[in-house]
C-alpha positions, 0 to 999 in steps of 0.5 A: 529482390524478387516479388516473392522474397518480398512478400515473404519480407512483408508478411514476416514484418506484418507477423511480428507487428502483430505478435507486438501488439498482441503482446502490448494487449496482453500485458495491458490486460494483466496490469489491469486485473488484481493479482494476488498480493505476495504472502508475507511471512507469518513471523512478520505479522505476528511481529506487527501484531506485537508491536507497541508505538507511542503516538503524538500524545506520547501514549503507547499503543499496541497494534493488536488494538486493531486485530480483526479490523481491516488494517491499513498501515502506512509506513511513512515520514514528514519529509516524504511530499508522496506521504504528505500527498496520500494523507488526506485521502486517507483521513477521508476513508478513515471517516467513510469505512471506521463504521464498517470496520476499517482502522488506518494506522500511520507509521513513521519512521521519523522523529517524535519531534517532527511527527508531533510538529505534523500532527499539529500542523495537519488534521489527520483522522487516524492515528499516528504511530512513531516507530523512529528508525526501528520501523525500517526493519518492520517495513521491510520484513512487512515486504518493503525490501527498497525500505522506501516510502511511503509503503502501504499494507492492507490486512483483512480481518482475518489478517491476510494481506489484500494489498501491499503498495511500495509508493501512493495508492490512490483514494480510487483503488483503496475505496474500491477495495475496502468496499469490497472488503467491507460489503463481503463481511 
């Protein structure tokens, strides 16, 4: 190979390293940034809005409890480690943000049984809700389409969705937006 074919070589090699790591740079930098969460269907929240749950005391409550509040509902259940793990976290932003506004909700697709027993085991800040099975096809019209857990969703006030999260959600990112939420009111 002549000295001018390889310095063509070279140079092609040195472009695409560095059309790769512009590539990586950028797409580092995306992740970093918040992207707009996916509008859910209106019909969704209403039908949220309109549901009615017993939790651990076999007391039905209605969600609409909790309109105009940022909501926090968590689909979760006792056999879910990643579900048990966030609880805590969540108990203790409870307690931080309940004065500005803020209710955190817990659904579970479980039994009574198991939630109850849970309940008693564990200090949980926030209400437990038993949506049994049923709760599957509310999560997943809530845009769990995996219908997997833990599954997260973060109303605003005003019922738009700020967040929606299929897996944990760390206490950081979760304090961070309900501050954000919480000074702008």
């Amino acid at each position: 190979m002549n000295t001018g074919k390889r310095f063509v070589a070279g140079l092609a090699t040195v472009l695409v390293a560095l059309a790769l790591a512009l590539g990586i740079y950028v797409g580092g930098e995306s992740r970093g940034r918040h992207n707009p969460e996916p509008l859910l269907p209106s019909e969704a929240i209403n039908r949220l809005f309109a549901t009615r749950l017993n939790n651990t005391d076999g007391q039905t409550q209605a969600i609409s409890q909790w309109r105009g509040k940022t909501l926090v509902i968590n689909f979760w259940a006792t056999w879910c480690p990643p579900c048990r793990q966030e609880m805590p976290a969540f108990s203790r932003l409870q307690t931080k943000y309940a004065a500005n506004g803020v209710q955190f909700a817990g659904i579970s697709l479980d039994s009574v049984e198991n939630v109850v027993h849970f309940a008693k085991e564990n200090q949980v800040t926030y209400p437990l809700l038993i949506a049994d099975s049923d709760g599957s096809e509310l999560a997943r019209q809530l845009g769990n389409s995996q219908l997997a857990l833990p599954y997260t969703v973060v109303f605003s006030a005003d019922g738009d969705v700020l967040l929606t999260r299929l897996g944990r959600v760390s206490e950081e990112e979760l304090d961070r937006l309900l501050s954000k939420v919480t000074i702008s009111k």
